[in-house]
C-alpha positions as CSV (number, residue, x, y, z in Angstrom):
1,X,19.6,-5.0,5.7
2,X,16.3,-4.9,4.4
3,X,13.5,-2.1,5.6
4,X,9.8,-2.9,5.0
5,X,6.9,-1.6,6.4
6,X,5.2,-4.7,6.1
7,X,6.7,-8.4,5.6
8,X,5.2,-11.9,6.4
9,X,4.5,-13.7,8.8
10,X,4.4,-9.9,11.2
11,X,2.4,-7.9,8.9
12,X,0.6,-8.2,5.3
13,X,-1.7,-5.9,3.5
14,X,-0.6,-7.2,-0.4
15,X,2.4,-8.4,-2.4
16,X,5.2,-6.3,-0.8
17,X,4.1,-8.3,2.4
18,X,4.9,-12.0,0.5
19,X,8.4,-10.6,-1.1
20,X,9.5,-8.8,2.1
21,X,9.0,-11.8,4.3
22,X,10.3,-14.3,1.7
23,X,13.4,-12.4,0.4
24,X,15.3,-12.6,3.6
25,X,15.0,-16.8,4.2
26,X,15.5,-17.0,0.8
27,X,18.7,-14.7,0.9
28,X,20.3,-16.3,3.8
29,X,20.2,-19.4,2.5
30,X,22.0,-18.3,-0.8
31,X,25.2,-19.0,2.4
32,X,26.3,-15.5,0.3
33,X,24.6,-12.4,2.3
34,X,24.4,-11.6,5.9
35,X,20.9,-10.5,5.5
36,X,18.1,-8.9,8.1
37,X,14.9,-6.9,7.8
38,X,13.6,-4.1,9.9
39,X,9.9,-3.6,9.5
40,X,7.2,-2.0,12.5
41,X,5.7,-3.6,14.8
42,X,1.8,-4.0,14.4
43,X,-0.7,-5.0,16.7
44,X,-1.9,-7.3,14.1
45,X,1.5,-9.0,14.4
46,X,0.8,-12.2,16.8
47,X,3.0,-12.3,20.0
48,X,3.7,-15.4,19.9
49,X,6.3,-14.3,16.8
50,X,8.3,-12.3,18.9
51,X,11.4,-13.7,20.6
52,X,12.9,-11.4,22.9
53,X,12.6,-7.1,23.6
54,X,15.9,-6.3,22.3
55,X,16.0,-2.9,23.4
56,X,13.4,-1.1,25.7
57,X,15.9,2.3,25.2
58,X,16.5,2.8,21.6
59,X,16.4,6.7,21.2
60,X,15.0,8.2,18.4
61,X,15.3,12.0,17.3
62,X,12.1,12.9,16.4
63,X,9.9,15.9,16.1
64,X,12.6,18.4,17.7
65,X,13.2,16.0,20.9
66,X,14.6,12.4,21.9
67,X,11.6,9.4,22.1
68,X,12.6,6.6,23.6
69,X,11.3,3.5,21.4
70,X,11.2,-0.1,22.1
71,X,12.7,-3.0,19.7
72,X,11.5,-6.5,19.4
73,X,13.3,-9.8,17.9
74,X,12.8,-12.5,16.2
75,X,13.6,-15.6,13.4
76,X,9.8,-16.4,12.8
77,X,10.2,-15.8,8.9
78,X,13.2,-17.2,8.7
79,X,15.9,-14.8,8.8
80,X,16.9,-12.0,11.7
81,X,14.0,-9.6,12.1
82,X,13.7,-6.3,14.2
83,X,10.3,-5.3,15.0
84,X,9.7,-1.3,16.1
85,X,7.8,-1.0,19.0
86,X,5.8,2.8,18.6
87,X,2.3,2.1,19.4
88,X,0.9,5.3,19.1
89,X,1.8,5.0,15.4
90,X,1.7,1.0,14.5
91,X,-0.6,-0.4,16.8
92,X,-3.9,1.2,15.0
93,X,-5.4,-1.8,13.9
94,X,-4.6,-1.5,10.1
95,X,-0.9,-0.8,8.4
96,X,-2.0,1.8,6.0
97,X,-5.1,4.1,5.4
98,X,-4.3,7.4,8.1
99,X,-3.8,10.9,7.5
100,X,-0.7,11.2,9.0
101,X,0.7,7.6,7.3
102,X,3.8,10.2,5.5
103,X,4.7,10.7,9.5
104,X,3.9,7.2,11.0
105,X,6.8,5.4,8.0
106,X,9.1,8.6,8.4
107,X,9.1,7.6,12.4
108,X,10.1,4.6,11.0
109,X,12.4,5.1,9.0
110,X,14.3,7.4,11.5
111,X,14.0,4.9,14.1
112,X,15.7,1.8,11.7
113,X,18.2,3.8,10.9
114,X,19.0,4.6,14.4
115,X,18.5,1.1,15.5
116,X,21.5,0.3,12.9
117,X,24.1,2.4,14.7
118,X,22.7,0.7,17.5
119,X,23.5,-2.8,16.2
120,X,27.1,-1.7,15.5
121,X,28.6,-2.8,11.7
122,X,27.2,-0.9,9.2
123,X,25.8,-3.0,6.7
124,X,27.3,-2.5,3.0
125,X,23.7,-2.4,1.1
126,X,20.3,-1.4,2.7
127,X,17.7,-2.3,0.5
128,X,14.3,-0.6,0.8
129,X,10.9,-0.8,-0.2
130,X,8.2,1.1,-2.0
131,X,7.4,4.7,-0.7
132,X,7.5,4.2,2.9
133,X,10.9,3.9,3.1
134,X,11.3,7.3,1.0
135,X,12.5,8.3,3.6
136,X,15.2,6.5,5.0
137,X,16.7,6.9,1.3
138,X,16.9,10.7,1.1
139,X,18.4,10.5,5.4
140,X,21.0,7.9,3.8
141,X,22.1,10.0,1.2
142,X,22.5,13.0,3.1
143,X,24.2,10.9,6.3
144,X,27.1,10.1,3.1
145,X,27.3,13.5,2.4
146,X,27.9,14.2,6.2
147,X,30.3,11.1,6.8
148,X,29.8,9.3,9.9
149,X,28.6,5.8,10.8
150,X,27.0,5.0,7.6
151,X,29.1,6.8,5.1
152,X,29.9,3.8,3.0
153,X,26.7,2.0,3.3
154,X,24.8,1.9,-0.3
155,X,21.1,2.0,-0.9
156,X,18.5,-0.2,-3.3
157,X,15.5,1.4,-3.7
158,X,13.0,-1.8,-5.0
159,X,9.5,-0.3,-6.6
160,X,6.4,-2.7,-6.2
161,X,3.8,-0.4,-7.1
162,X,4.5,2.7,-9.0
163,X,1.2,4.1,-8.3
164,X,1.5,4.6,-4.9
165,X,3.8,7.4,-4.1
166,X,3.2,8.5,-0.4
167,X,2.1,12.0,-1.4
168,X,1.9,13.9,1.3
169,X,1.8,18.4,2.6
170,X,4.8,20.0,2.0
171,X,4.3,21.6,5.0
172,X,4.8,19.3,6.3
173,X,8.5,18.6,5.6
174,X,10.3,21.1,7.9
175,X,8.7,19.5,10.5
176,X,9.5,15.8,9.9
177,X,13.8,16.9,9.6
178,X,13.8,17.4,6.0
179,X,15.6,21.4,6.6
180,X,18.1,21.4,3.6
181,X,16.8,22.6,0.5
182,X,18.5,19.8,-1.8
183,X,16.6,17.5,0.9
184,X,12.9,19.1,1.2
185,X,13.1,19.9,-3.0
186,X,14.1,16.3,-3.5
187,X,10.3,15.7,-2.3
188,X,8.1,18.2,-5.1
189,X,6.0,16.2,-7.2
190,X,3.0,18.5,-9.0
191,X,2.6,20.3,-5.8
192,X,3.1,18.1,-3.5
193,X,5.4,16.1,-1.4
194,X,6.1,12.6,-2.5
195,X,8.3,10.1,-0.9
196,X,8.4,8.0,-3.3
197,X,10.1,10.5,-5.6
198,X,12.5,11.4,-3.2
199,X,13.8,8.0,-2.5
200,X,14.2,7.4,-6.2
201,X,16.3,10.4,-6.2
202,X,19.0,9.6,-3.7
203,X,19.2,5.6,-3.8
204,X,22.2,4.3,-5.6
205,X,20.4,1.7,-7.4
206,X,16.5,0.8,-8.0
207,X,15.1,-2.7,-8.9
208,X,11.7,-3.3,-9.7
209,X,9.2,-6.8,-9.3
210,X,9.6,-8.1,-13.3
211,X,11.9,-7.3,-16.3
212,X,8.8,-5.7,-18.5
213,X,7.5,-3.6,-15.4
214,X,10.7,-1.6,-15.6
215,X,10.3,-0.6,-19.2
216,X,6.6,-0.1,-19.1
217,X,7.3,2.4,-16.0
218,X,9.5,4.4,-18.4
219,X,6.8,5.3,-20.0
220,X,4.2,8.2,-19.6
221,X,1.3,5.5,-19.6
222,X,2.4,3.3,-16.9
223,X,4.9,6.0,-14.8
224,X,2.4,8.3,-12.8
225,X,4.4,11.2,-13.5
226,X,8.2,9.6,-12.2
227,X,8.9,8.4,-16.1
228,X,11.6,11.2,-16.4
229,X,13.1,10.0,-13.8
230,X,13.1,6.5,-14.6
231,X,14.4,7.3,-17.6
232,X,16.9,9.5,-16.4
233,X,18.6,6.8,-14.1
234,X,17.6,3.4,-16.1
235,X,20.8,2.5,-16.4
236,X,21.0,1.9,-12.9
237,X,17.2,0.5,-12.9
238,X,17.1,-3.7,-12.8
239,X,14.2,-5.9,-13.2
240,X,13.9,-9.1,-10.9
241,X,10.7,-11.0,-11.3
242,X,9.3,-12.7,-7.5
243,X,9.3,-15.5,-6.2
244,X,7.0,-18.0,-4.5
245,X,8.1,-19.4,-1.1
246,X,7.5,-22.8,-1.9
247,X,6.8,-23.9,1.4
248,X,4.6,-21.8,2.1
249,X,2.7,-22.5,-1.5
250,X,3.0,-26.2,-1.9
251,X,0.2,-28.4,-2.6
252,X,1.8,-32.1,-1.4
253,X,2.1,-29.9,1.9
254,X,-0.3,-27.3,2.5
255,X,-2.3,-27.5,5.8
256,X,-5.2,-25.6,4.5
257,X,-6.3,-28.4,1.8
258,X,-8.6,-31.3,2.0
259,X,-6.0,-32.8,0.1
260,X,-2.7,-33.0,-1.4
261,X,-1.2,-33.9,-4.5
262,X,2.1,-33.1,-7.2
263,X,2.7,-33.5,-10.5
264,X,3.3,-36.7,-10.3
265,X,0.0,-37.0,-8.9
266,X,-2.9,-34.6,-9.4
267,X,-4.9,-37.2,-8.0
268,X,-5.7,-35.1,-4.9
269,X,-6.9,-32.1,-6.9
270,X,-10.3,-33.5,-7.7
271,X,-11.1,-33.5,-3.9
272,X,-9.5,-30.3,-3.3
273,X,-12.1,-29.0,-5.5
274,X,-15.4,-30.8,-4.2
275,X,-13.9,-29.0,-1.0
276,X,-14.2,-25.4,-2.7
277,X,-17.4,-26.0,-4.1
278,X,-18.6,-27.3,-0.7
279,X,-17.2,-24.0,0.8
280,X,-19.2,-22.0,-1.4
281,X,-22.2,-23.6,-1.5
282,X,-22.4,-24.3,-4.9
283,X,-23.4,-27.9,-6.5
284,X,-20.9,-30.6,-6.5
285,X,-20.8,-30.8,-10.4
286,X,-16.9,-31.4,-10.1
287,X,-16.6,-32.0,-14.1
288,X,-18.0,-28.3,-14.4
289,X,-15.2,-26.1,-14.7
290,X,-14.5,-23.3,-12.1
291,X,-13.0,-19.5,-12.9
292,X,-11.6,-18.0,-10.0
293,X,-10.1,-14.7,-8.6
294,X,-8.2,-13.6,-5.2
295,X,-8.0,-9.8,-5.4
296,X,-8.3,-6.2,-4.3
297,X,-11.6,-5.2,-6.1
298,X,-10.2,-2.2,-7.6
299,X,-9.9,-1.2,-11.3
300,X,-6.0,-1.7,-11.8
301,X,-7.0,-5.4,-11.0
302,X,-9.3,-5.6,-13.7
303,X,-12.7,-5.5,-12.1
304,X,-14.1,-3.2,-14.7
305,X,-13.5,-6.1,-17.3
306,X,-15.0,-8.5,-15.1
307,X,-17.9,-6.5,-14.6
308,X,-18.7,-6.0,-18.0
309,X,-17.9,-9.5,-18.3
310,X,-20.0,-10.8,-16.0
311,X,-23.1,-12.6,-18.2
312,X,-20.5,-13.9,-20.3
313,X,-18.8,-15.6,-18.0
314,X,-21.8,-17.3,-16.2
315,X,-23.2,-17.9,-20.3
316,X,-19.6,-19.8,-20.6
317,X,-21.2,-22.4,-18.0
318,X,-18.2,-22.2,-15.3
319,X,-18.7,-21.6,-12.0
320,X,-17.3,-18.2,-10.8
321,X,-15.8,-17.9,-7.2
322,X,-14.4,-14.8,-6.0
323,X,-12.2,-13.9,-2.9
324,X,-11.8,-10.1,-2.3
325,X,-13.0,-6.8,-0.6
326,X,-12.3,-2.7,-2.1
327,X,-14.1,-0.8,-3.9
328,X,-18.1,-0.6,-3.4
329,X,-18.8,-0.3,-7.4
330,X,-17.3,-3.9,-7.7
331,X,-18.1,-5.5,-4.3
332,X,-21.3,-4.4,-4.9
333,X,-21.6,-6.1,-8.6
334,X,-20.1,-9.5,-7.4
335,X,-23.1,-9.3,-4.7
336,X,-25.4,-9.1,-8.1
337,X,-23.8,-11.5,-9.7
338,X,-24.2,-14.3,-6.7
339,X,-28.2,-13.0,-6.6
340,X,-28.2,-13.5,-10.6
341,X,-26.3,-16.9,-10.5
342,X,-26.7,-18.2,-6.9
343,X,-25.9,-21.6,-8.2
344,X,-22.8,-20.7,-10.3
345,X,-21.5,-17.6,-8.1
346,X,-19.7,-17.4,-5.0
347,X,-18.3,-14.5,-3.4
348,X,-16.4,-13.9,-0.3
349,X,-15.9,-10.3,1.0
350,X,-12.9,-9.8,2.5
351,X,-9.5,-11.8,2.9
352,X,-9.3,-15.3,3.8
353,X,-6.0,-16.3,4.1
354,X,-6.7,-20.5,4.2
355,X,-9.7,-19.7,1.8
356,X,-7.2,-18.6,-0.4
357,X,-5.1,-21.6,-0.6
358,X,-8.2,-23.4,-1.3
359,X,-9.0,-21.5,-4.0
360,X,-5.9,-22.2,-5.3
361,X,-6.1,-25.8,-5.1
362,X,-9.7,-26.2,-6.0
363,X,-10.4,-23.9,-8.8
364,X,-9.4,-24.9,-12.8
365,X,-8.3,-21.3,-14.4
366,X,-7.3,-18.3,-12.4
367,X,-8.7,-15.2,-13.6
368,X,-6.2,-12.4,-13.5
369,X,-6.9,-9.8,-16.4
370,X,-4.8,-6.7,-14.9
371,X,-4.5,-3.2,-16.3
372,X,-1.5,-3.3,-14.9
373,X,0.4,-5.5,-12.5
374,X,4.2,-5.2,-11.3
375,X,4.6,-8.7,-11.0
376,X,1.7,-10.8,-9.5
377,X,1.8,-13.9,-7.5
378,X,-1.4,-15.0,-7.6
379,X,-0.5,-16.5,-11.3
380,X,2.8,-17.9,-9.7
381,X,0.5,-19.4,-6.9
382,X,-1.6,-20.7,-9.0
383,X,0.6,-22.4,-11.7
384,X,2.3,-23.9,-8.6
385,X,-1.2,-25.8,-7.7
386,X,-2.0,-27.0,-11.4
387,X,-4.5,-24.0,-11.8
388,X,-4.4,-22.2,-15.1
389,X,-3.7,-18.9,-15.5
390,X,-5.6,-16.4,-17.9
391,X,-3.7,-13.0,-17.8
392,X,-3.9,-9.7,-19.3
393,X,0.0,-9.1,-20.7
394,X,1.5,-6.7,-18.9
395,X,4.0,-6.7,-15.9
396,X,5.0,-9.4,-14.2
397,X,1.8,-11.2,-15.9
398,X,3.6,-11.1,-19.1
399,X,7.3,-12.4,-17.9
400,X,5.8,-15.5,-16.1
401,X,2.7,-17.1,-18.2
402,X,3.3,-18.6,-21.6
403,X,1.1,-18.5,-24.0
404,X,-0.1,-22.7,-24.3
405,X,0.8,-23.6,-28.0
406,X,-0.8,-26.5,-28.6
407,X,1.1,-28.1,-31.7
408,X,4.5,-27.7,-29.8
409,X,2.9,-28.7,-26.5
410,X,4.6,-25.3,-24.4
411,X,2.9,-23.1,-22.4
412,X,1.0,-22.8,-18.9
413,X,-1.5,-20.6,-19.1
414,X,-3.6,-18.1,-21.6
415,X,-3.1,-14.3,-21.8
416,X,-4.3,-11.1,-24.0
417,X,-2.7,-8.6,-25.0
418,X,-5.8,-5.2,-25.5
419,X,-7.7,-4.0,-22.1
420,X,-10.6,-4.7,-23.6
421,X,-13.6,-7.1,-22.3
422,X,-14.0,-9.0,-25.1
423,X,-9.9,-9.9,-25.6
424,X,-10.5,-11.3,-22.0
425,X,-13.9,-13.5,-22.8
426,X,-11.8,-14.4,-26.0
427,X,-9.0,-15.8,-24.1
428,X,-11.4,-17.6,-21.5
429,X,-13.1,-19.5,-24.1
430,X,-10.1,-20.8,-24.9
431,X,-9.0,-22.3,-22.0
432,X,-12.2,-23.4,-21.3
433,X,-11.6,-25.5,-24.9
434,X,-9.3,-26.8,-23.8
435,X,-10.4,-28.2,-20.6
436,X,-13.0,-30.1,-22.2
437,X,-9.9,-32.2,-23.4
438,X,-8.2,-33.5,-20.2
439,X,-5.2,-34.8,-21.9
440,X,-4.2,-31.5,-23.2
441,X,-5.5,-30.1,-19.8
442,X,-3.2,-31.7,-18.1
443,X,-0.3,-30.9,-20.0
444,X,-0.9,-27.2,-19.4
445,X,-0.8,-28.2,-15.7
446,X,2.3,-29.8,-15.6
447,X,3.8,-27.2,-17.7
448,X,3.2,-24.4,-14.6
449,X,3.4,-27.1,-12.1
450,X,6.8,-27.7,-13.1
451,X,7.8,-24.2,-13.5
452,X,10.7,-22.6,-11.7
453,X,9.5,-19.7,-9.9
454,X,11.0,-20.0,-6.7
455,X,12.4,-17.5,-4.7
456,X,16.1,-19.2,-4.7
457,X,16.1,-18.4,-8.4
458,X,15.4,-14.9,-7.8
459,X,17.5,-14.6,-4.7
460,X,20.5,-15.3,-6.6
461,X,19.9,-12.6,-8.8
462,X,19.3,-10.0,-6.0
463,X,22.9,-11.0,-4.6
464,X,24.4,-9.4,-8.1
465,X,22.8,-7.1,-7.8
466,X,24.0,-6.4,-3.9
467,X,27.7,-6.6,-4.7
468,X,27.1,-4.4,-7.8
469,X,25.8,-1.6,-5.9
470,X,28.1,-2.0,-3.1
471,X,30.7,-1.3,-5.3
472,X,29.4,2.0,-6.5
């Protein structure tokens, strides 16, 4: 069983949205696992996903009385789902971003582990995600403790973003159910309460999104105060890069392009990417190279780099197209950069998701120069669609692009290793070097194009890592 508080096609906000809704199709058809997903019901989550109301009299302990909660169902990812009907906490328009967000995923994690007594076999492993489901891992160790209907069932805590711990008032933890002091202390992290922490503390086991993320989060750089602990319990700590859900991602299929194409024939691309330009606005030069990026405009993605970047890349003579909304500072210097450039620059504020896929298609290098990034898809993505990677080396960036080596004829992509600006231009030039060769162009293409990063190949590995824990 697998508890999310967001997973595709119900609910999406980033990453954990892609690998929540892919893992469980991916799982089930392994034949191996009898795998579902619990995740909340959103009132971004179309209607027309839901099968059937399940339950309209699922009662859930909450806040010192009984709150009678309705559950949805349905197979519109691909595997059994269970949708938690609370409105008053889920149906606010956005998944994250509220005071009271500590509250709204302890609801829900009361109310999924309610709903699987209400299912009736208790599943060997429940595997959980990221800090909302902090929760559910400390009420799961303590329900062992206590015996009863889930005595034997095992947890797997998987961390896709270190940084965000779900910090939160201790006050505030009497109120929620956490009464025992083993339970609420669990929670203390410099002052506050953290669910994060907690549910690192009282899983069995913890994967994380790629094999170097889990040593760079053992460190004090990269560990956001958790390194102790991550230390403490490595040897129970596992690595498994993503996956890309290659129907979903697949450029000889994808309804969102003007055109399709494979490695067998990249034919397709070319018109893919008069498409993009078109989209854009921008002259239909189509031998003129074009840099992209699909992001959150915050720093951890790199923006400062980019900003300071910014002349250089428009002096390298590429077209620049950019697909993201955050922060102001950065939002506001793409906005510049499109007034500086208007005929090399294109920006779009906010998330597109067909947009996206178009960038994918159309654009020649993807721009992806991290501080740090647990595993990344957009490099996966974009490998998948013949677009070359350039990557900062860290994470999952690291584990999946290959350096292109040009006298061996290996590689898919171009990364560097210091945060710096000019390690970034450095490795830009480069590629763009080597686009001015299309036969050597086209072998980095192939290379990522023919890349294994599906999400069977990493399904496989999370069953191993099921049956190891339910073992414990």
């Amino acid at each position: 069983m697998i508890f999310s508080s967001e997973a595709v096609p119900f609910s999406k906000t980033g990453g954990l949205g892609d690998v929540a809704g892919a893992l469980p199709k991916a799982l089930q058809e392994t034949g191996e696992v009898d795998i579902s997903l619990i995740t909340p019901l959103y009132s971004q989550t179309k209607p027309g996903l839901l099968r059937e109301l399940l339950f309209d009299n699922l009662y859930v302990e909450w806040l010192g009385s009984m709150r009678r909660t309705r559950v949805w169902y349905s197979e519109a990812g691909g595997a059994p789902a269970f949708l938690i009907d609370a409105p008053e906490y889920f149906a606010r328009g956005e998944v994250y971003g509220f005071r009271d967000d500590h509250e709204r995923f302890a609801f829900f994690s009361r109310a999924a582990l309610t709903l699987l007594g209400r299912l009736g076999t208790p599943p060997d492993v429940v595997h959980l995600n990221d800090w909302p489901c902090g929760f559910a891992s400390v009420w799961l160790r303590a329900g062992r403790e206590w015996g009863g209907f889930l005595s034997r069932t095992r947890t797997l805590f998987s961390i896709h973003n270190l940084a965000y711990q779900g910090a939160f008032d201790p006050g505030d933890l009497w109120r929620l159910g956490f009464r025992q002091g083993d339970e609420s202390n669990a929670f203390m992290q410099d002052g506050a309460a953290a669910a994060l922490k907690a549910g690192l503390l009282a899983c069995d086991a913890i994967s994380t999104v790629s094999r170097r993320y889990s040593f760079e989060i053992q460190s004090p750089e990269n560990g956001y105060g958790l390194d102790w602990l991550l230390r403490m319990r490595r040897d129970r700590l596992v690595g498994i890069t993503n996956g890309v859900d290659y129907e979903t991602w697949n450029p000889a299929t994808d309804e969102h392009l003007a055109a399709h194409y494979d490695a067998e024939d990249l034919s397709g691309k070319r018109e893919c990417k008069l498409d993009l330009l078109r989209r854009y606005g921008l002259p239909e030069e189509l031998d003129r190279p074009v840099v992209a990026s699909i992001s959150r405009l915050v720093a951890q993605k790199g923006f400062d780099l980019i900003k300071q970047a910014g002349g250089a890349i428009i002096e390298s003579g590429a077209f620049f197209v950019a697909l993201g909304s955050g922060a102001s500072e950065y939002e506001n210097f793409l906005q510049e950069m499109h007034d500086a450039a208007p005929h090399r620059v294109g920006i779009y504020k906010g998330y597109n998701e067909p947009l996206s896929h178009q960038i994918e298609a159309g654009a020649d290098i993807f721009l992806m120069p991290s501080l740090y990034e647990p595993c990344g898809l957009n490099q996966m993505y974009s490998m998948r669609y013949g677009t070359v990677p350039v990557v900062r080396a860290t994470g999952g960036l690291d584990d999946t692009v290959e350096n292109f080596d040009r006298e061996r004829g290996t590689g898919n992509g171009f990364k560097f290793e210091p945060y710096t600006a000019l390690a970034m231009v450095d490795k830009l030039h480069e590629a763009l070097h080597w686009y001015a060769e299309p036969d050597v162009w086209r072998t980095i293409q192939l290379n990522g194009m023919r890349a294994d990063n599906s999400w069977a190949a990493a399904a496989r590995k999370y069953v191993e890592v099921y049956r190891a824990v339910a073992g414990m």
